[in-house]
PDB file with SEQRES, HELIX, SHEET and CRYST1 records, atoms N, CA, C and O in Angstrom:
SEQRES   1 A   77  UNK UNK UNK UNK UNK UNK UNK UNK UNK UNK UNK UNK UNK          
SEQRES   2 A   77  UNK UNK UNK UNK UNK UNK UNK UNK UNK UNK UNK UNK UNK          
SEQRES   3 A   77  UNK UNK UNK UNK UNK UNK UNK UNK UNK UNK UNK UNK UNK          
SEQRES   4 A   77  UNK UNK UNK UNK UNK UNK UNK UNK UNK UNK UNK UNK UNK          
SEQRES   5 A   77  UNK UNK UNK UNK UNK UNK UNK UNK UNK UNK UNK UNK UNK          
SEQRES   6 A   77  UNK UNK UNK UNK UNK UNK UNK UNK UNK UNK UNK UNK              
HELIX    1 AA1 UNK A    2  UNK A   10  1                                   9    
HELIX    2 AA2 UNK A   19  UNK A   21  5                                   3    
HELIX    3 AA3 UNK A   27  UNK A   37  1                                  11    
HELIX    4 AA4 UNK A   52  UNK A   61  1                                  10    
SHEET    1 AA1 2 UNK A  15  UNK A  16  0                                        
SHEET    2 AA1 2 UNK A  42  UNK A  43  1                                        
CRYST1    1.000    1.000    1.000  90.00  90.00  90.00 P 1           1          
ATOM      1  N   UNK A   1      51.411 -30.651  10.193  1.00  0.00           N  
ATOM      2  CA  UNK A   1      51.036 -29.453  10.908  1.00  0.00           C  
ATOM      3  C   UNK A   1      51.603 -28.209  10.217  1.00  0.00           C  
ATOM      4  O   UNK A   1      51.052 -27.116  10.349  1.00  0.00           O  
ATOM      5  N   UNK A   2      52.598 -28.362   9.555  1.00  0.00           N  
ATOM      6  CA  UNK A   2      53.715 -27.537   8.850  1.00  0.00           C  
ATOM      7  C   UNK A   2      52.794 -26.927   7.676  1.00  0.00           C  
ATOM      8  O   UNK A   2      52.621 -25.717   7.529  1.00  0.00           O  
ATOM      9  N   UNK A   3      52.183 -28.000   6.798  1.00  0.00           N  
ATOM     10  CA  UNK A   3      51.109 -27.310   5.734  1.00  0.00           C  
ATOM     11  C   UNK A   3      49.768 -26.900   6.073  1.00  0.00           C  
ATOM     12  O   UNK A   3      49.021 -26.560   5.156  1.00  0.00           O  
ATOM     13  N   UNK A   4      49.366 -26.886   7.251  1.00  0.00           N  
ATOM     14  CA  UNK A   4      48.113 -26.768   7.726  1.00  0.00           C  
ATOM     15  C   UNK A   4      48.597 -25.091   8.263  1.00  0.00           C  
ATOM     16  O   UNK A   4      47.767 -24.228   7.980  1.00  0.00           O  
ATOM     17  N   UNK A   5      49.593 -24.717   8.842  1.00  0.00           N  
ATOM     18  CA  UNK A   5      50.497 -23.425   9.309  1.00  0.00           C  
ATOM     19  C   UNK A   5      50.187 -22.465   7.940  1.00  0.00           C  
ATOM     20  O   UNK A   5      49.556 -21.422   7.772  1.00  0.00           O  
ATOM     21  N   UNK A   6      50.903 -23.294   7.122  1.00  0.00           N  
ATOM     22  CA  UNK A   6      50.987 -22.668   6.257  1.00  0.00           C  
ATOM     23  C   UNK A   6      49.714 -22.037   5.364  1.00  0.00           C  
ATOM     24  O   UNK A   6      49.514 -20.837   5.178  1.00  0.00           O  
ATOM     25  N   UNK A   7      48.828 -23.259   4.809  1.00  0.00           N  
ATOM     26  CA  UNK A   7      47.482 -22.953   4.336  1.00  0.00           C  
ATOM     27  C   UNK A   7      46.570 -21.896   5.154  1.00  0.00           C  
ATOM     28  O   UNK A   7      45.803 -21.119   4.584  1.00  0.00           O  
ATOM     29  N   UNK A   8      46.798 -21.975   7.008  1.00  0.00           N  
ATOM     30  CA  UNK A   8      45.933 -20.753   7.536  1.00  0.00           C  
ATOM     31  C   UNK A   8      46.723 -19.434   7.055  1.00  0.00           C  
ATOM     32  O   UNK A   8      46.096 -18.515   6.529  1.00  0.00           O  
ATOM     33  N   UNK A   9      48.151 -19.364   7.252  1.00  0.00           N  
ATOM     34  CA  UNK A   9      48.696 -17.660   7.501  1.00  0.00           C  
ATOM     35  C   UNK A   9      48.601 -17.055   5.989  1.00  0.00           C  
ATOM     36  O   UNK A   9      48.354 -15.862   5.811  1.00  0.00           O  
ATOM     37  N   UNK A  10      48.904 -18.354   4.457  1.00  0.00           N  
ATOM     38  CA  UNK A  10      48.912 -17.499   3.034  1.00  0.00           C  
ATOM     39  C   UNK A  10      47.954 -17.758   2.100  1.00  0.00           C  
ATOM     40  O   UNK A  10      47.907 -17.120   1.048  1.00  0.00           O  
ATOM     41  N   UNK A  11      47.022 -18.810   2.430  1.00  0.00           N  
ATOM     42  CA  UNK A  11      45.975 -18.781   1.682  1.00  0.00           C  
ATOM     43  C   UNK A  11      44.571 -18.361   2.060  1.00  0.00           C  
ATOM     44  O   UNK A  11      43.957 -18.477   3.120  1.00  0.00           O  
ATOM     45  N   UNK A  12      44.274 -17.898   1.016  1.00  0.00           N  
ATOM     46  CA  UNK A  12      42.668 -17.239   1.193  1.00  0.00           C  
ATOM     47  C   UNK A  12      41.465 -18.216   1.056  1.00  0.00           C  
ATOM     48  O   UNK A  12      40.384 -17.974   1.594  1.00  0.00           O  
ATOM     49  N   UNK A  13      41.647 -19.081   0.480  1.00  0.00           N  
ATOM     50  CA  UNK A  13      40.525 -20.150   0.198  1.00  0.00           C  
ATOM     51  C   UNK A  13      40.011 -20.690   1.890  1.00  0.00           C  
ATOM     52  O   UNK A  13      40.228 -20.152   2.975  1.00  0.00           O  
ATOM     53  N   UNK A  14      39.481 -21.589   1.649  1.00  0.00           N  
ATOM     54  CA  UNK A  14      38.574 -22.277   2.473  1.00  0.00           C  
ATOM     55  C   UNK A  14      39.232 -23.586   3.184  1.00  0.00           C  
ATOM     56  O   UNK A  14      39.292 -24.648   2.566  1.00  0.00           O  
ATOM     57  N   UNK A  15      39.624 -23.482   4.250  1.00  0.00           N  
ATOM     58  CA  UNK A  15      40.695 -25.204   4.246  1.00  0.00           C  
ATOM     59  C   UNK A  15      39.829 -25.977   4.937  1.00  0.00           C  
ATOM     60  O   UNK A  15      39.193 -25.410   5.826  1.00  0.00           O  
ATOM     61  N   UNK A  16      39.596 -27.436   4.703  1.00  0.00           N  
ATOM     62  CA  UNK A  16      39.270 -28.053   5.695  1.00  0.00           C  
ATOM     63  C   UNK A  16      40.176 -29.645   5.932  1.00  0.00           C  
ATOM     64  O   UNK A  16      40.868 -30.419   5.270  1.00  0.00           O  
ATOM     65  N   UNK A  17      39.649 -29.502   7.289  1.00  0.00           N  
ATOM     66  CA  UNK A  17      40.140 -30.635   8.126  1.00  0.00           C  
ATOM     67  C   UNK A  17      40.143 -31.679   8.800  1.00  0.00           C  
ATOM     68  O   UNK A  17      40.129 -31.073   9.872  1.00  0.00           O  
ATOM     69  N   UNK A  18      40.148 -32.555   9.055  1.00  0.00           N  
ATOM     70  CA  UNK A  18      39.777 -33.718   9.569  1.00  0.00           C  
ATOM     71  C   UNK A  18      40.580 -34.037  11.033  1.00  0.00           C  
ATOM     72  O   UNK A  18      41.705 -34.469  10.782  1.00  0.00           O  
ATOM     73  N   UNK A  19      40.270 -33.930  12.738  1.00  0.00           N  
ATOM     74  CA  UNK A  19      40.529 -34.006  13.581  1.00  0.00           C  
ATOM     75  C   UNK A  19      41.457 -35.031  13.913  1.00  0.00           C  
ATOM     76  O   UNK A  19      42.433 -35.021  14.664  1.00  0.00           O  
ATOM     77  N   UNK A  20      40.821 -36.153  13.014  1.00  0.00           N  
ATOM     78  CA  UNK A  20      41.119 -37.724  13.424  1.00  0.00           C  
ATOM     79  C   UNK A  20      42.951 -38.112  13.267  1.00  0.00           C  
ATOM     80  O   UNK A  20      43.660 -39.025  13.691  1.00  0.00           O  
ATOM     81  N   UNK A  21      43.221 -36.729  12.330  1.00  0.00           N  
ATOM     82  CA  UNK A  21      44.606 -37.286  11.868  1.00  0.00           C  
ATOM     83  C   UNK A  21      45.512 -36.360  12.656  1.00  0.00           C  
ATOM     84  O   UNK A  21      46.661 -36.305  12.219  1.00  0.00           O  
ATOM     85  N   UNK A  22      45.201 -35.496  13.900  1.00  0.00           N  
ATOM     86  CA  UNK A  22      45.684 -35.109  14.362  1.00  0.00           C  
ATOM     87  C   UNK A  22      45.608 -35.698  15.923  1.00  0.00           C  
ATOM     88  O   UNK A  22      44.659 -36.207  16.520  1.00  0.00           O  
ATOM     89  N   UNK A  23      46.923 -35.440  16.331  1.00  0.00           N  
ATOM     90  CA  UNK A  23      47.443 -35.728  17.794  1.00  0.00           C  
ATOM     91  C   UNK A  23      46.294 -35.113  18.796  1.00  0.00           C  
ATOM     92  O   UNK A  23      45.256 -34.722  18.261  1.00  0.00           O  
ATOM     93  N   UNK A  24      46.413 -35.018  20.087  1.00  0.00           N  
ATOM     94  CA  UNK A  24      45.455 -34.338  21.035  1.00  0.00           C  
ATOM     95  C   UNK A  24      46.146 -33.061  21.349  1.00  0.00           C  
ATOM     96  O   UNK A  24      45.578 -32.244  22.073  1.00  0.00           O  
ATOM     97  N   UNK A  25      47.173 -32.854  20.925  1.00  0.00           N  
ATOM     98  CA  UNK A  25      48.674 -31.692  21.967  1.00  0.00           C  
ATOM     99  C   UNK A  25      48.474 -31.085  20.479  1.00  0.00           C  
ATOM    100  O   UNK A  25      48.776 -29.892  20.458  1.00  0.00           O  
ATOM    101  N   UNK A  26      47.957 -31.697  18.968  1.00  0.00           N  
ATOM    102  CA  UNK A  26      47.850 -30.379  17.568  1.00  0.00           C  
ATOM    103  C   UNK A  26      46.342 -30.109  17.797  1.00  0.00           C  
ATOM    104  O   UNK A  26      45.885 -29.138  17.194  1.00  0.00           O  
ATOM    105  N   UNK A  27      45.538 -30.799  18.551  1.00  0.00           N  
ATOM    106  CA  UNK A  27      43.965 -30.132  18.627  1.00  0.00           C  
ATOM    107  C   UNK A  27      44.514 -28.706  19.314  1.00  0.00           C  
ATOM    108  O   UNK A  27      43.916 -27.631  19.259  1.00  0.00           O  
ATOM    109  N   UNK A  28      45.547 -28.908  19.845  1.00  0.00           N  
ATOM    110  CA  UNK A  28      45.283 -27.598  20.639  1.00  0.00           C  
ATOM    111  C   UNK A  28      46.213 -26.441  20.141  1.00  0.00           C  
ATOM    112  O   UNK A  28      46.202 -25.299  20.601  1.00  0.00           O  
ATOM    113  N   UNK A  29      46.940 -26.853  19.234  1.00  0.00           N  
ATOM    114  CA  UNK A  29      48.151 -25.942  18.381  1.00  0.00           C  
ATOM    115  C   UNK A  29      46.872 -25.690  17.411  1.00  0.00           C  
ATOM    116  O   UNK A  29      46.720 -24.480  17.579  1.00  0.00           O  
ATOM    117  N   UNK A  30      46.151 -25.973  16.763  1.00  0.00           N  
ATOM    118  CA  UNK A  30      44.758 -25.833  15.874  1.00  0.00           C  
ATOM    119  C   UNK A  30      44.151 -24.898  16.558  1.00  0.00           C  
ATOM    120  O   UNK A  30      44.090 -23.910  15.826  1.00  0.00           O  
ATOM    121  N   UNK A  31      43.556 -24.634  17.809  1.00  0.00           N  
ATOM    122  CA  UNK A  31      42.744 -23.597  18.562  1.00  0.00           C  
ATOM    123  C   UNK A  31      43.960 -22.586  18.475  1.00  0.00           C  
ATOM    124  O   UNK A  31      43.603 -21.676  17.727  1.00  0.00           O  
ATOM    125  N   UNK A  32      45.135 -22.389  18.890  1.00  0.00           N  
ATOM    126  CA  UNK A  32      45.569 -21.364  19.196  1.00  0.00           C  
ATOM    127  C   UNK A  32      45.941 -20.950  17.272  1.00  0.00           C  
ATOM    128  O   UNK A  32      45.390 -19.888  16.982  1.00  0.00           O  
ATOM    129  N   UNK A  33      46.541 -21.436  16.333  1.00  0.00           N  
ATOM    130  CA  UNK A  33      46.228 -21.320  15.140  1.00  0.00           C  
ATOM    131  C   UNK A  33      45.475 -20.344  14.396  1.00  0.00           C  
ATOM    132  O   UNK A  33      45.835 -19.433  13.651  1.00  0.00           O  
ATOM    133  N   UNK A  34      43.932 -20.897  14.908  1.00  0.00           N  
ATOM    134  CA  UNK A  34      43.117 -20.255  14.867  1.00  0.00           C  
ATOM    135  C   UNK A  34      42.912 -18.767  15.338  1.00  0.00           C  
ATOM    136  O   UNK A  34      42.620 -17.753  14.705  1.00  0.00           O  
ATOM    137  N   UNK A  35      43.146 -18.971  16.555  1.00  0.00           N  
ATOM    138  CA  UNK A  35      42.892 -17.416  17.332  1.00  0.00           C  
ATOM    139  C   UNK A  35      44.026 -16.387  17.092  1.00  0.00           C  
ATOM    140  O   UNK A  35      43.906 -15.232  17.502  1.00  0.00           O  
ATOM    141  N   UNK A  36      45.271 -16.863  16.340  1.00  0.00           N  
ATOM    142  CA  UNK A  36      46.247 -16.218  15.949  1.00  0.00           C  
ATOM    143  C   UNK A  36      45.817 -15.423  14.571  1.00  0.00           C  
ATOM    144  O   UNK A  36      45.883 -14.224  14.300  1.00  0.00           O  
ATOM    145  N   UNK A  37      45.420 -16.383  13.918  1.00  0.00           N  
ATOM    146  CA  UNK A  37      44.836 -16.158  12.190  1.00  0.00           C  
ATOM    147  C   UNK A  37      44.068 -14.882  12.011  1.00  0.00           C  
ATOM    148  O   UNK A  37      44.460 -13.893  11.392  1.00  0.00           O  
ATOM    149  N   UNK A  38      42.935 -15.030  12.625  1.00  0.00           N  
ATOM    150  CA  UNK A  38      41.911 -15.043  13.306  1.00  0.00           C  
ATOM    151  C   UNK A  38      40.304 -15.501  12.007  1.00  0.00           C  
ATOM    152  O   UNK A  38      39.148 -15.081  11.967  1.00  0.00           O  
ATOM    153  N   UNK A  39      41.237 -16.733  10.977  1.00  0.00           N  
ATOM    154  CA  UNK A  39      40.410 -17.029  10.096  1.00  0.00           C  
ATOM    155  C   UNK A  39      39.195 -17.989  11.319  1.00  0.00           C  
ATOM    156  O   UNK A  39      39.262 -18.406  12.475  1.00  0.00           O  
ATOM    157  N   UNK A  40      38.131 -17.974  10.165  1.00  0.00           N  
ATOM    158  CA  UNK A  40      37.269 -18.337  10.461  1.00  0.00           C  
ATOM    159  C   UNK A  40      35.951 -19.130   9.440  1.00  0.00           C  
ATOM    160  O   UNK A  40      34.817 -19.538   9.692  1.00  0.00           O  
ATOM    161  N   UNK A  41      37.018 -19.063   7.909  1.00  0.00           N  
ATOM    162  CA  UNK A  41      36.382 -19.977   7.097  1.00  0.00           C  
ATOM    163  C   UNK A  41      37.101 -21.247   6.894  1.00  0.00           C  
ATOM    164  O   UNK A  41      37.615 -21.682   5.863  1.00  0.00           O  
ATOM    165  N   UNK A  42      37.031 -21.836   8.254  1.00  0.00           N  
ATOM    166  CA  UNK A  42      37.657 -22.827   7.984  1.00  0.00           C  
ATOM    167  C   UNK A  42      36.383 -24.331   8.563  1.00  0.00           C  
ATOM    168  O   UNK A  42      35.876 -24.462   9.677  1.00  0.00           O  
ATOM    169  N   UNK A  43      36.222 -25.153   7.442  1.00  0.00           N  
ATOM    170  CA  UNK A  43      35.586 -26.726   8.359  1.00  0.00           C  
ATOM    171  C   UNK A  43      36.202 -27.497   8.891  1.00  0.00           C  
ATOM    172  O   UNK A  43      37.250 -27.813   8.327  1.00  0.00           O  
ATOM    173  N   UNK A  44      35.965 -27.974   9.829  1.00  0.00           N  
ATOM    174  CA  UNK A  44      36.296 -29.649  10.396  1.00  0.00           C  
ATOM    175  C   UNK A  44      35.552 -29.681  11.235  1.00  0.00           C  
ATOM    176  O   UNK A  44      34.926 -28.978  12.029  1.00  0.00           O  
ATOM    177  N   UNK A  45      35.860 -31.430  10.675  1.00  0.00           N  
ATOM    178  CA  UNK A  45      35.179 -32.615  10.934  1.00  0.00           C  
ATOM    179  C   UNK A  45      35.868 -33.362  12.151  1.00  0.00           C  
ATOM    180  O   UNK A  45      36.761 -34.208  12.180  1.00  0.00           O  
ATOM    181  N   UNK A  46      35.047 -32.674  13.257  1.00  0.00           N  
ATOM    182  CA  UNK A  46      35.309 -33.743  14.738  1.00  0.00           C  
ATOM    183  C   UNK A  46      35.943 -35.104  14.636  1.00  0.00           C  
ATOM    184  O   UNK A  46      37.015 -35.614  14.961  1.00  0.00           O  
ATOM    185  N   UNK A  47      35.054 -35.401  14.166  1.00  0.00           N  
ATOM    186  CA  UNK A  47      35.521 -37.357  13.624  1.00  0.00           C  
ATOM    187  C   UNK A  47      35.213 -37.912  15.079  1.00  0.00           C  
ATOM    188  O   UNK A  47      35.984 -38.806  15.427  1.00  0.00           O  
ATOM    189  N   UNK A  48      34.400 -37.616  15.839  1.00  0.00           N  
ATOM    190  CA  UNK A  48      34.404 -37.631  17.308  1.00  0.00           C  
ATOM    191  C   UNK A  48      35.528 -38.250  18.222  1.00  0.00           C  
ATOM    192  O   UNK A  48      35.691 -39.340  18.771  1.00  0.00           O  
ATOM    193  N   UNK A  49      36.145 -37.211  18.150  1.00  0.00           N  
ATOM    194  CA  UNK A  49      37.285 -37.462  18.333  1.00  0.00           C  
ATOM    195  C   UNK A  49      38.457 -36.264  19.158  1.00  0.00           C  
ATOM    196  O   UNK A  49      39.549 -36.523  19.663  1.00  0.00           O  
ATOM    197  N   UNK A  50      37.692 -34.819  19.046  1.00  0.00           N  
ATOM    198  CA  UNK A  50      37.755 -34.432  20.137  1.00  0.00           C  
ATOM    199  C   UNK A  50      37.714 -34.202  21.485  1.00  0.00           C  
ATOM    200  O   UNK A  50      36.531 -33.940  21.701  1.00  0.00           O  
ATOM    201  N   UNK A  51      38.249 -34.153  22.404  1.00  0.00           N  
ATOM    202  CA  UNK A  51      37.781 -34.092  23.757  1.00  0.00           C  
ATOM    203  C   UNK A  51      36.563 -32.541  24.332  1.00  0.00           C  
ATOM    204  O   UNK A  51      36.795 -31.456  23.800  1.00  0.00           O  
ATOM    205  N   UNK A  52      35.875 -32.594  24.939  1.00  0.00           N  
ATOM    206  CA  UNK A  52      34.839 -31.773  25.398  1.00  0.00           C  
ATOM    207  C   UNK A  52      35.325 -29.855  25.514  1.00  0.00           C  
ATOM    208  O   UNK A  52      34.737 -28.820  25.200  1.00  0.00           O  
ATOM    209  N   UNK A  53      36.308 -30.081  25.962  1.00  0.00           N  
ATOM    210  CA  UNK A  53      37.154 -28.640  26.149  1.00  0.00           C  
ATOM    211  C   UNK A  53      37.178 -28.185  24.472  1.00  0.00           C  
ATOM    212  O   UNK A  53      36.356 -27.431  23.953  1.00  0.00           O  
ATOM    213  N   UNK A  54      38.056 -28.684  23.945  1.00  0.00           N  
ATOM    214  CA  UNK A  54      38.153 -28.559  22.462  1.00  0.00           C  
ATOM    215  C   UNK A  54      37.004 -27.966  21.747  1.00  0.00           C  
ATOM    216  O   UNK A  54      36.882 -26.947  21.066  1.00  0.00           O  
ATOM    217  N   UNK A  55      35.976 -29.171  22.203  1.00  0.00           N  
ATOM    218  CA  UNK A  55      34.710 -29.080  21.076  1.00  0.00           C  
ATOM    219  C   UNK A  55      34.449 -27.657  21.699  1.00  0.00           C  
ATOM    220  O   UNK A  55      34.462 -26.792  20.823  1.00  0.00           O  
ATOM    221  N   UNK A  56      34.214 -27.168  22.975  1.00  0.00           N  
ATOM    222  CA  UNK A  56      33.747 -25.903  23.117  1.00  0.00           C  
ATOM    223  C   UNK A  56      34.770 -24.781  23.103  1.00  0.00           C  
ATOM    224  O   UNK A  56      34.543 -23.838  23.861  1.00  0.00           O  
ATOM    225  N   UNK A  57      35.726 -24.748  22.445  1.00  0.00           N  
ATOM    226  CA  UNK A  57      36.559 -23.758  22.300  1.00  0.00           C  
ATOM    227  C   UNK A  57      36.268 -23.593  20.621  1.00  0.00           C  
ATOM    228  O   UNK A  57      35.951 -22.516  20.116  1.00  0.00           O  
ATOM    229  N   UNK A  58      36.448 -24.970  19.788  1.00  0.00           N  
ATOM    230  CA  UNK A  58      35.386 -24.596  18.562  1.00  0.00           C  
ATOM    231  C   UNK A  58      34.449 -23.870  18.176  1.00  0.00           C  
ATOM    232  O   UNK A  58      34.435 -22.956  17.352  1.00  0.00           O  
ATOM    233  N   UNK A  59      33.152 -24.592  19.207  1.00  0.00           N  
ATOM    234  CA  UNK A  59      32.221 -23.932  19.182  1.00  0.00           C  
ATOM    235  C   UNK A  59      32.269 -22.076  19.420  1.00  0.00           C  
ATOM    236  O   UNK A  59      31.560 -21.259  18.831  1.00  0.00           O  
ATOM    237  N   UNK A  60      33.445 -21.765  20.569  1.00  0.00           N  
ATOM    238  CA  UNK A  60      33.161 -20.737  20.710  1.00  0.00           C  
ATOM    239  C   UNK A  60      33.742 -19.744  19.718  1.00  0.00           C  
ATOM    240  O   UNK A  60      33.428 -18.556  19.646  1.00  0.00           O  
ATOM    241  N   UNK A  61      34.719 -20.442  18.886  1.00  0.00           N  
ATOM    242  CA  UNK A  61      35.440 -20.156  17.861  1.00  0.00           C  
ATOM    243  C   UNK A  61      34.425 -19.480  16.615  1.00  0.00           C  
ATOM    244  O   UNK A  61      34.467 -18.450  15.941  1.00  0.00           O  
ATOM    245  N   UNK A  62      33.481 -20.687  16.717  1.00  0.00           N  
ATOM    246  CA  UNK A  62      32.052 -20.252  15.527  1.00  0.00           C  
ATOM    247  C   UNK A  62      33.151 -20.557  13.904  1.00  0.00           C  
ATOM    248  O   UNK A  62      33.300 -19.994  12.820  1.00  0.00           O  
ATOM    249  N   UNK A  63      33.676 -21.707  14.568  1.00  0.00           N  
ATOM    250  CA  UNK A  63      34.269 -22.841  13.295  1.00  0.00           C  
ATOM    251  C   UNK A  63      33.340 -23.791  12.325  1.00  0.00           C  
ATOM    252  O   UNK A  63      33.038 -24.567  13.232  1.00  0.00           O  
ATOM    253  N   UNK A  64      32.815 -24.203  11.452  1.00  0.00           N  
ATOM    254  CA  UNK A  64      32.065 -24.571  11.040  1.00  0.00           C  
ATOM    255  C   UNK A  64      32.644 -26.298  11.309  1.00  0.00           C  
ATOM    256  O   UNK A  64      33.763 -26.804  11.375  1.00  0.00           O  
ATOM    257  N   UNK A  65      31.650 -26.674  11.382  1.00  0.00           N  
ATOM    258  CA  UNK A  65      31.578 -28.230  11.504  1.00  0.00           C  
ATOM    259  C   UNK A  65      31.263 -28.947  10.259  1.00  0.00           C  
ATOM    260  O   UNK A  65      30.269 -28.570   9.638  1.00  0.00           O  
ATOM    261  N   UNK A  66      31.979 -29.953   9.789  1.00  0.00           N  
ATOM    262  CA  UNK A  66      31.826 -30.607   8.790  1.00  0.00           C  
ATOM    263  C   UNK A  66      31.478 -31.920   9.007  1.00  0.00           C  
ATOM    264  O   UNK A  66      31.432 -32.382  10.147  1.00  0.00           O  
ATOM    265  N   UNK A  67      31.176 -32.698   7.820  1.00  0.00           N  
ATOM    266  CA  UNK A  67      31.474 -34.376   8.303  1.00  0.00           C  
ATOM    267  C   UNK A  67      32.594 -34.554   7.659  1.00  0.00           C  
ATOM    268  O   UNK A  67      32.991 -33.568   7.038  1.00  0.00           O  
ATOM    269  N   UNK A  68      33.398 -35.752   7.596  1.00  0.00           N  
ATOM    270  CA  UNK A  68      34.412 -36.298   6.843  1.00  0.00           C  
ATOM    271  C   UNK A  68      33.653 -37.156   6.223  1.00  0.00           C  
ATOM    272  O   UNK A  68      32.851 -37.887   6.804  1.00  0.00           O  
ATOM    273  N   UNK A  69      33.887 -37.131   4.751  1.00  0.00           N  
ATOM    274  CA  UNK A  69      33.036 -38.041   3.928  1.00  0.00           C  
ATOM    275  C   UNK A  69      33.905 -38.991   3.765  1.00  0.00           C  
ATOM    276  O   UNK A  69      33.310 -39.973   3.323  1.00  0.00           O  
ATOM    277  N   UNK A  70      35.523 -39.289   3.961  1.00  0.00           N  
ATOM    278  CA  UNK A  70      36.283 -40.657   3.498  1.00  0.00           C  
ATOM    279  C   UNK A  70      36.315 -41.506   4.715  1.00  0.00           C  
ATOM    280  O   UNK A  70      35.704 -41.189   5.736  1.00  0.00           O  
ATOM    281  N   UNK A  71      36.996 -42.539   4.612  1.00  0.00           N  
ATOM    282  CA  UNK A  71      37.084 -43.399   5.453  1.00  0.00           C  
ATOM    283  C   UNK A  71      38.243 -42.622   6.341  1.00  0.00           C  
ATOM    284  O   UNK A  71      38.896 -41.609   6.091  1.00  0.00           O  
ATOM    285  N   UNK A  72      38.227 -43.520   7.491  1.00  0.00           N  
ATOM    286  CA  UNK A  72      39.141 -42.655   8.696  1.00  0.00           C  
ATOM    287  C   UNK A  72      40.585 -42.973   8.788  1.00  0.00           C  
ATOM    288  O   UNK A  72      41.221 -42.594   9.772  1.00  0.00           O  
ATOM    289  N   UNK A  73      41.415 -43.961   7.380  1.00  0.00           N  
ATOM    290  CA  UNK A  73      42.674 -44.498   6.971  1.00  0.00           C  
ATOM    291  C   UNK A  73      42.868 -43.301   6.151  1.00  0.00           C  
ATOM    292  O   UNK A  73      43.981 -42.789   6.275  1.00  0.00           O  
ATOM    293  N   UNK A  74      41.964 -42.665   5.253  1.00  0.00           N  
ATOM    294  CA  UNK A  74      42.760 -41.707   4.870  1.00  0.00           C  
ATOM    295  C   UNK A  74      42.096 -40.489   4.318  1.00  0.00           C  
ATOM    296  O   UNK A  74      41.799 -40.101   3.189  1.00  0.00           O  
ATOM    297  N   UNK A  75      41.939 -39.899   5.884  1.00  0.00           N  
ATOM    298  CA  UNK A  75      40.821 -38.422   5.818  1.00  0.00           C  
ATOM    299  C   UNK A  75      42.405 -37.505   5.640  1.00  0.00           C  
ATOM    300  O   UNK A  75      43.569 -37.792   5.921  1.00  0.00           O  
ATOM    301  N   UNK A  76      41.801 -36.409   5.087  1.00  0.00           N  
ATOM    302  CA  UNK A  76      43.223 -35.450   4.616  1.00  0.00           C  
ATOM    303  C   UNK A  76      42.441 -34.143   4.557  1.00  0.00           C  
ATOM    304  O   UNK A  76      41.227 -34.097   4.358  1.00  0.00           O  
ATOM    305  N   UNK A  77      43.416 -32.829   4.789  1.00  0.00           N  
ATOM    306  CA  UNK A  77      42.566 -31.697   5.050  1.00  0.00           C  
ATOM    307  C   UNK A  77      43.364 -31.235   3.887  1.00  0.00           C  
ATOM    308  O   UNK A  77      43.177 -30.112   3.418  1.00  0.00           O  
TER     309      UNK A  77                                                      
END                                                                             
């Protein structure tokens, strides 16, 4: 969570992420993250694996949705 902190507040590039490797209590340190940043070039990939609240705080976020193209042992953002 520590490099994911980090990659939103000093880098400019594009990060993406994969849901699956996060807890349900960092889906939601991720939304507020976000709305702190207030980046918005960022992907991830549900991995369906969010809960319903989430997905529409995403959505309302206007976060881009990705797929995860690796297997789900070792998706990495």
């Amino acid at each position: 969570m520590d490099v994911l902190r980090e990659k939103l507040n000093y880098n400019s590039n594009n990060v993406s992420l994969c849901m699956k490797q996060f807890t349900k209590q960092e889906h939601y340190e991720i939304i507020r993250l976000l709305l702190a940043t207030g980046r918005r070039d960022i992907s991830i990939c549900k991995h369906d694996c969010v809960n319903d609240y989430v997905d529409k705080l995403l959505t309302d976020l206007n976060v881009k949705s990705s797929e995860c193209l690796k297997s789900t042992n070792d998706a990495q953002f």
